[in-house]
MILUM-210174 format. One record per residue (C-alpha): x, y, z. Coordinates in steps of 0.1 Angstrom, whole numbers, padded with zeros to 4 digits, always signed. Last residue first. Layout:
! residues N
XYZ...
//
This chain:
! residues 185
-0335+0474+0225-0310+0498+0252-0344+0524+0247-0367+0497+0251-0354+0481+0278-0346+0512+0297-0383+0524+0290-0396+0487+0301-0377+0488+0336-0390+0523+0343-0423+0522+0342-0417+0487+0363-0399+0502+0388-0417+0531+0391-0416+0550+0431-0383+0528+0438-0367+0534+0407-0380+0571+0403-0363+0577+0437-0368+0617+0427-0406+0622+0427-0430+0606+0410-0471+0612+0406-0460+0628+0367-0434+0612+0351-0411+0632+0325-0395+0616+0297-0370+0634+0280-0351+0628+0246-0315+0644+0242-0295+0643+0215-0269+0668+0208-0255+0669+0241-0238+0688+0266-0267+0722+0271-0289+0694+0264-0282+0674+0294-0287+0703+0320-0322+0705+0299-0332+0673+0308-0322+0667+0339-0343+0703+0348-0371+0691+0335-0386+0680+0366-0362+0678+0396-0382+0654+0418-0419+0661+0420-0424+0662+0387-0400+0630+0383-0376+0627+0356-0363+0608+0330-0338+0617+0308-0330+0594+0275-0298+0600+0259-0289+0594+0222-0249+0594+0214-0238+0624+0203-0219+0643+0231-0211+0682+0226-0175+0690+0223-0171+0720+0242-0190+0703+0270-0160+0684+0283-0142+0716+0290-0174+0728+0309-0173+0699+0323-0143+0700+0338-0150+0735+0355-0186+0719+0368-0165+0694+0384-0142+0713+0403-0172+0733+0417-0189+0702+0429-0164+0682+0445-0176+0692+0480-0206+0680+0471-0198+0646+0457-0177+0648+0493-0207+0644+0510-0211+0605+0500-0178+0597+0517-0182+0618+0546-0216+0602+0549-0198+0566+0551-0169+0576+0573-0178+0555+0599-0211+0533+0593-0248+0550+0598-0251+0554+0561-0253+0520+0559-0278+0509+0587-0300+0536+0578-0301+0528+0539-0307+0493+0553-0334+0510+0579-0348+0527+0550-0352+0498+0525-0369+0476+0555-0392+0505+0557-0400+0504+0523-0394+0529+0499-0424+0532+0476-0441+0545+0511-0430+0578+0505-0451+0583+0475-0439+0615+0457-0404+0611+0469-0381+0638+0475-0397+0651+0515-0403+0617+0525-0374+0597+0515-0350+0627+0521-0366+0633+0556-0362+0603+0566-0324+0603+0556-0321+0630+0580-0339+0613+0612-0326+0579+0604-0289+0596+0606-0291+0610+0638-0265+0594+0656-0239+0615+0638-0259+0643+0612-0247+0675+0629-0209+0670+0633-0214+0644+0596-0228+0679+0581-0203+0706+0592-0171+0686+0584-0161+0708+0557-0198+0722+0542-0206+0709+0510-0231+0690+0521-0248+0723+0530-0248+0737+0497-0256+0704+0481-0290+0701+0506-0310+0728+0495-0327+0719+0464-0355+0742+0476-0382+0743+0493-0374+0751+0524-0348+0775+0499-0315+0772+0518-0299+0772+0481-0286+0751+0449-0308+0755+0421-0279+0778+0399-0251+0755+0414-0269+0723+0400-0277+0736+0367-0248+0730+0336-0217+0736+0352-0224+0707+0380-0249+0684+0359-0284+0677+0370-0303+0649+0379-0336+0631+0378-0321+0596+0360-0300+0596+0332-0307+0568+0304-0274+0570+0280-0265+0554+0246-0241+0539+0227-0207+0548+0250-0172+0530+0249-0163+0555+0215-0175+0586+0241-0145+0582+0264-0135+0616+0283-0172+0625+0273-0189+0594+0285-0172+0590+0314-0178+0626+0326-0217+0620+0319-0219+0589+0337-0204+0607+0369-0227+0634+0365-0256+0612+0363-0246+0588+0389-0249+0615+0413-0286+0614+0410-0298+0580+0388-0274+0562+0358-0278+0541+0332
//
């Protein structure tokens, strides 16, 4: 199972060793090769935020001693009910993102991204077929998990929740505990 960056990460594993995988649950993401480039812009609206992340040293310059502002804006600005992360969650979130080198270390997903959409486009040429199970948030990245996953796998089944946005295990823990369950039954 795997949420946001996860995704991708789960998805690599599982085509470079698809014997060691049954079945996947991917959570409101998209695949570099297969959809995050294509939504990626300084769109207000926008999925934004990979462009800029990619930046070389750009982003920690800018974000240093303002990380509660940034990561605010995330929880408020992704989620459909902000308050689904607490503020106890945030100032953890805060408190660790806050530590040297920590956003350098999350930024450079993004900085990665090109060189990962070219290996999975090499992965993709053999299509997964174990089941997968997307679920998304309307508010988060809709139905575009779902079909970044199909254009890599034969077997796809989405579930899209409406009133969520992308921290689908903090906005529907429970929603989501039974699907995992059932689908891993």
């Amino acid at each position: 199972m795997a949420h946001d960056f996860g995704g991708p990460v789960a998805y690599s594993y599982a085509a470079t060793h698809p014997e060691d995988v049954k079945k996947m649950v991917i959570l409101d993401t998209l695949l570099p090769g297969f959809g995050i480039e294509e939504v990626a812009s300084f769109s207000p609206n926008g999925i934004w935020h990979p462009s800029f992340h990619a930046v070389r040293d750009l982003p920690e310059k800018l974000i240093d001693g303002q990380e509660d502002v940034y990561l605010n804006w995330f929880y408020d600005h992704y989620s459909y009910n902000q308050s689904a992360i607490t503020p106890e969650d945030r100032e953890e979130y805060i408190k660790q993102y806050s530590k040297p080198g920590a956003l350098r270390s999350g930024f450079e997903y993004y900085r990665a991204i090109f060189e990962d959409a070219q290996q999975n486009k090499e992965y993709a040429k053999q299509k997964l077929d174990m089941p997968i199970l997307t679920i998304s948030g309307e508010a988060g990245v809709g139905n575009l998990t779902t079909s970044s996953f199909q254009m890599v796998a034969n077997n796809v089944t989405e579930i899209m929740l409406p009133n969520t946005g992308h921290f689908i295990p903090e906005e529907r823990p429970n929603f989501l505990t039974k699907q995992i369950l059932e689908f891993f039954k």
